[in-house]
C-alpha positions as CSV (number, residue, x, y, z in Angstrom):
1,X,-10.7,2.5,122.4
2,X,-12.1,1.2,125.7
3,X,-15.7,0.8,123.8
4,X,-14.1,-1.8,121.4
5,X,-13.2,-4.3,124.5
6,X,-16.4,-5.6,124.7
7,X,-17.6,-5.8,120.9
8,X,-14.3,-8.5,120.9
9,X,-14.8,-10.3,124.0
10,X,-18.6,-11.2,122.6
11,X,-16.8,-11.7,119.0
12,X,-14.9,-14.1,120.5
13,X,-17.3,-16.2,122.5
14,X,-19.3,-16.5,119.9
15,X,-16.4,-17.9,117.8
16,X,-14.9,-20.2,120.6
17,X,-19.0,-21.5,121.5
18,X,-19.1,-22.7,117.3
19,X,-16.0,-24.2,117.7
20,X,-16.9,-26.2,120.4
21,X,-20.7,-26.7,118.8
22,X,-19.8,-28.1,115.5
23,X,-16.8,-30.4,116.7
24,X,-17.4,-34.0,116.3
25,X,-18.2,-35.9,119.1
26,X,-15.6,-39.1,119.5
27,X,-18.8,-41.2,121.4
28,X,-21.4,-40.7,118.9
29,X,-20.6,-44.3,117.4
30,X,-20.1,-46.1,120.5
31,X,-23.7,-46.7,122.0
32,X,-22.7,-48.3,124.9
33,X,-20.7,-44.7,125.8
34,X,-17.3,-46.5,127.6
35,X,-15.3,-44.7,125.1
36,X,-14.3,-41.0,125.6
37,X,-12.4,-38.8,123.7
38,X,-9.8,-38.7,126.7
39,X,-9.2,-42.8,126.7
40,X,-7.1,-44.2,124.2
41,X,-8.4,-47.7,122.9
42,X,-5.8,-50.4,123.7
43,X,-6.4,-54.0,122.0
44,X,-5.3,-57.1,123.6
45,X,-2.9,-57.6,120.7
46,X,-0.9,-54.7,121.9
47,X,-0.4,-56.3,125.8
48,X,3.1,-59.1,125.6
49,X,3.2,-62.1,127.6
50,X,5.6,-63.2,129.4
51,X,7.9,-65.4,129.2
52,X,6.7,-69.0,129.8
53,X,9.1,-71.4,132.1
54,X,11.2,-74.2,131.0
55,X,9.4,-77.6,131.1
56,X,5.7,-76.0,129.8
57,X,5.2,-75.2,126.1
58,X,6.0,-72.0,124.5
59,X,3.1,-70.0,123.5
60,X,2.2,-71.0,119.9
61,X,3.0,-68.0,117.1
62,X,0.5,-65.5,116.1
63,X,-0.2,-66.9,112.6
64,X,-1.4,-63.5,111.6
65,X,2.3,-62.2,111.6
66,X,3.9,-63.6,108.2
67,X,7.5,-62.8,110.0
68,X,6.9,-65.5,113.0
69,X,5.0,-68.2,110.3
70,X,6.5,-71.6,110.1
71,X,5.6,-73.9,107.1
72,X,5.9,-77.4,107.1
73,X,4.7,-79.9,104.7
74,X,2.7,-81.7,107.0
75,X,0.2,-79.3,107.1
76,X,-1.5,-78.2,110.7
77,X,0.8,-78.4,113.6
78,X,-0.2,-80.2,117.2
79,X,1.0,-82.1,120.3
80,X,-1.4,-84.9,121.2
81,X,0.4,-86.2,124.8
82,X,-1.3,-90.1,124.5
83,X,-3.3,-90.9,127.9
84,X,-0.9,-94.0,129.2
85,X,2.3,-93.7,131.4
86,X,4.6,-95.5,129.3
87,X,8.0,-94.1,128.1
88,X,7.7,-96.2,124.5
89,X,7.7,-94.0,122.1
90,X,4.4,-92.9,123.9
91,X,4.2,-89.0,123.0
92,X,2.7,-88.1,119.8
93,X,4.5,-85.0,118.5
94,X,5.0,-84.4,115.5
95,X,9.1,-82.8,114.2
96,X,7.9,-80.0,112.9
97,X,5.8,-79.0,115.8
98,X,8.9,-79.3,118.2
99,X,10.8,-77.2,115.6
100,X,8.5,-74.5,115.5
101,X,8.0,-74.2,119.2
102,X,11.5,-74.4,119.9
103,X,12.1,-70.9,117.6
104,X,9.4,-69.3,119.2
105,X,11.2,-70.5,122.6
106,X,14.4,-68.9,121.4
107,X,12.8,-65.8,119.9
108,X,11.4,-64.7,123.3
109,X,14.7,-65.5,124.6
110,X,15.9,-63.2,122.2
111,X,13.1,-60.2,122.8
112,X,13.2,-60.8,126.7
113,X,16.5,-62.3,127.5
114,X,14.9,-65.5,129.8
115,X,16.1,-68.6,129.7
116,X,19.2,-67.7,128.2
117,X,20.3,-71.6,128.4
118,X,17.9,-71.4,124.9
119,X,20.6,-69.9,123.6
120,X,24.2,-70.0,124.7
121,X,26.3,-72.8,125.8
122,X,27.3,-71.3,129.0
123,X,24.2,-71.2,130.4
124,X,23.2,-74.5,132.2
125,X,20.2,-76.3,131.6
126,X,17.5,-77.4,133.8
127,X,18.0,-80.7,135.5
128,X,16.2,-83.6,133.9
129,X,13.1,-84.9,135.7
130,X,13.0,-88.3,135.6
131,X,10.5,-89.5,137.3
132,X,8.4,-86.7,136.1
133,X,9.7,-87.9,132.0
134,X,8.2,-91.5,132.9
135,X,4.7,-90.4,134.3
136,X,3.8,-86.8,132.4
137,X,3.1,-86.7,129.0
138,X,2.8,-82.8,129.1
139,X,6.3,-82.6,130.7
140,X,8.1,-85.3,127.8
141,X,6.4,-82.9,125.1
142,X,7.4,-79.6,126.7
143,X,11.5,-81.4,127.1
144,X,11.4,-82.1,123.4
145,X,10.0,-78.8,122.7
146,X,12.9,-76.9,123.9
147,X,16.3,-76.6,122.3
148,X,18.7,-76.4,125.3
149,X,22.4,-76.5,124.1
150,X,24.1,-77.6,127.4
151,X,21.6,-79.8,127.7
152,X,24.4,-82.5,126.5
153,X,26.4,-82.1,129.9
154,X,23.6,-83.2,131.8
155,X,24.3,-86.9,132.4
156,X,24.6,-89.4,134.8
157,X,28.0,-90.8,136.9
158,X,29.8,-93.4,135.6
159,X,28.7,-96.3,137.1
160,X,28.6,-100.2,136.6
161,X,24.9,-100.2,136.5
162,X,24.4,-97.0,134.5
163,X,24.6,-97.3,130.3
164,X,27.1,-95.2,128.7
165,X,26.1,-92.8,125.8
166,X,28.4,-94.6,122.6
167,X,28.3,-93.8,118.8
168,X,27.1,-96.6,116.7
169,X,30.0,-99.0,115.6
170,X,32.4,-97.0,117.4
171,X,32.2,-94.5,114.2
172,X,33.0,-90.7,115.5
173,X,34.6,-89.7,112.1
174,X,31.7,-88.9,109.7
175,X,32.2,-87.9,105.9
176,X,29.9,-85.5,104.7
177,X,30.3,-83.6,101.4
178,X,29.3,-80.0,101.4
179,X,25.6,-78.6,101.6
180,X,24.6,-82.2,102.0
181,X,23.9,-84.0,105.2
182,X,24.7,-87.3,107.1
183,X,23.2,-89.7,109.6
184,X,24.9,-89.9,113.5
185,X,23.2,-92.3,115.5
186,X,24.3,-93.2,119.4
187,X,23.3,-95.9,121.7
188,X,21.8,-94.7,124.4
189,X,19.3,-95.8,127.3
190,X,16.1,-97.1,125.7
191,X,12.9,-95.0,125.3
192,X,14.9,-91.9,127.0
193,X,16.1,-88.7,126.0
194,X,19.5,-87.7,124.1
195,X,20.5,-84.3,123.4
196,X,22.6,-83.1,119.7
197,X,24.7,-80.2,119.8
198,X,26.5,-78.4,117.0
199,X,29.8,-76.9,118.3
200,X,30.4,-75.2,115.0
201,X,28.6,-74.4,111.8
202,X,25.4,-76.8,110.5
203,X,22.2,-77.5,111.3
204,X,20.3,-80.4,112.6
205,X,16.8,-82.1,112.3
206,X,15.1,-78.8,113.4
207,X,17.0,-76.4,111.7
208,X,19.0,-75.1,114.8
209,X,22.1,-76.4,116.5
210,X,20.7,-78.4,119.2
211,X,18.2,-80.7,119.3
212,X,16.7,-83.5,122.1
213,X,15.1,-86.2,120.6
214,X,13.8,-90.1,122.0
215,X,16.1,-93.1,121.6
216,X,13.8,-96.1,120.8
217,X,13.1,-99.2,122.0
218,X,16.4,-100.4,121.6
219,X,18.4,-97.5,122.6
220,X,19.5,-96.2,118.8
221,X,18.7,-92.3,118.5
222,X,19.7,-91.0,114.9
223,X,19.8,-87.4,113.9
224,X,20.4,-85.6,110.5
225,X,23.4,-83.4,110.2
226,X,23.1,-80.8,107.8
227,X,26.8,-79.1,106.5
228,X,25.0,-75.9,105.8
229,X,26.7,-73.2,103.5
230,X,30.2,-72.0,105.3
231,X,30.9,-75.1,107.4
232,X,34.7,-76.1,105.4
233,X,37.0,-78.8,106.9
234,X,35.4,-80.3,109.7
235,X,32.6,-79.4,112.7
236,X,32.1,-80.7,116.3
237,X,28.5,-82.4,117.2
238,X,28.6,-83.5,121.3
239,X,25.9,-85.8,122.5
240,X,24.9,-86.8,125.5
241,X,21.6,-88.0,128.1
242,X,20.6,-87.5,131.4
243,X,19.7,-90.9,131.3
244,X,23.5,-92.0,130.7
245,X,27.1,-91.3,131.3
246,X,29.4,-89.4,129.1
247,X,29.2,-88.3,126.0
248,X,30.0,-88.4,122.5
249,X,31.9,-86.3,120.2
250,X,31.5,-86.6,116.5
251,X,33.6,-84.9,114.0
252,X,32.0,-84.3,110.9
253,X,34.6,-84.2,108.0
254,X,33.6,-81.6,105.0
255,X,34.4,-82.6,101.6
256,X,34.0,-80.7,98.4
257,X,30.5,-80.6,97.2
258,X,31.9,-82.7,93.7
C-alpha cells in the first residue's frame, strides 16, 4: 500500500502544475500590467458625491440615466450669470433649468437626507443674503435653483420703511376649475425674490410645491397654479420675501372640471 503514496503525490502535481499552466492570465490584455487578477476594477461612475451646500448649484444629472432625464421643450439646459451687478432682471436662467436642478436638489435630499429644508416644511431655510443677492450672479442663480418650502417665513419686520408682501387687487380668493390652472401674482419689493408655497395638493411653475422666483421691475411676481388631479374644494398657496414683511395666503377654490 505504502508503494502507491508516491505514484499519487507525483499524479497529483502533475495535475495541480496543468491547472495552474493552462489557466488564463487576467493581465495578458492590459499592457501597461496595473491590473492584477487580485484588484477589482472600480470606475469613477461607481464613486457618489456628496451632497453640495445650499447657495451653489446642484450637480447637473447624469444624462446617461433615462430615470434622472428631464425634457423640456426648449431644448439644451444652462445658466448664463450676466457679468454686471445689477438686480434687474439681471440673471439669465432659463425655467426649466431651475426646475430641473431643483429635483436633482431634492433627489439627493432624498438619497442622503441633507438639507432636509428641500423638502419639509419644518425644516428652516437658510437666511437670505442680501448683499450677497445684489453683487453675485452665481449666488441669485444658485437661490432660484433651490426649492426651499419655508423659505416663505423668511421676511423682514414690519416696519414703516419696509414694503409689505400684498396680493394683487387685494384678490386672495382664486377660482380654478379642476386639472386646469390659474394666475396669483403679489406685489412685492422690486427686482427681489418671493417665494410660492403649496400647503396642500397642486403644483406650481416647476412642477413641485414651492418655487422662488424674481418680482420685476415694478414689484409684480406672478406664478402658475396648477390644480393637479386629487386637489377637491379648495388649497392653501402662502407667499412671502425676505425682502418684505408678511405674507400672503391665497386660497385656491376647486370647481368641477365642466
Amino acid at each position: 500500500m505504502n508503494k502507491f503514496i508516491p505514484i499519487f503525490l507525483v499524479i497529483v502535481l502533475l495535475i495541480g502544475g496543468m491547472i495552474l499552466f493552462f489557466r488564463e492570465d487576467p493581465t495578458k490584455d492590459d499592457p501597461s500590467g496595473l491590473i492584477t487578477s487580485n484588484e477589482p476594477v472600480v470606475s469613477l461612475t461607481d464613486m457618489s458625491e456628496s451632497s453640495p451646500p445650499i447657495g451653489s448649484l446642484p450637480n447637473p444629472v447624469d444624462e446617461s440615466n433615462s430615470s434622472e432625464r428631464e425634457t423640456s421643450s426648449t431644448g439644451t439646459f444652462s445658466v448664463v450669470p450676466d457679468s454686471s451687478s445689477s438686480t434687474s432682471t439681471d440673471t439669465v436662467i432659463q425655467l426649466p433649468d431651475a426646475a430641473r436642478r431643483a429635483r436633482v436638489g431634492i433627489r439627493e435630499t432624498a438619497k442622503t437626507g441633507a438639507h432636509p429644508e428641500r423638502i419639509a416644511l419644518q425644516f428652516p431655510a437658510e437666511p437670505w443674503d442680501e448683499k450677497r443677492w445684489a453683487t453675485s450672479a452665481d449666488y441669485r442663480a444658485a437661490y432660484l435653483s433651490e426649492s426651499i418650502p419655508s423659505r416663505v417665513f423668511d421676511s423682514k419686520p414690519f416696519a414703516k420703511e419696509t414694503i409689505r408682501i400684498k396680493a394683487d387687487k387685494n384678490q386672495n380668493h382664486v377660482p380654478v376649475k379642476a386639472l386646469a390652472s390659474v394666475g396669483l401674482v403679489v406685489h412685492a419689493a422690486p427686482s427681489m425674490p418671493v417665494s410660492f408655497t403649496v400647503l396642500d395638493l397642486g403644483t406650481l411653475d416647476n412642477g413641485l410645491t414651492a418655487q422662488t422666483i424674481v418680482a420685476d421691475d415694478k414689484g409684480l411676481a406672478t406664478i402658475t397654479y396648477t390644480a393637479i388631479a386629487g386637489v377637491v374644494n379648495s388649497g392653501t398657496v402662502l407667499v412671502g420675501s425676505p425682502a418684505c414683511s408678511g405674507q400672503v395666503e391665497f386660497t385656491v377654490h376647486v370647481t368641477d372640471k365642466e
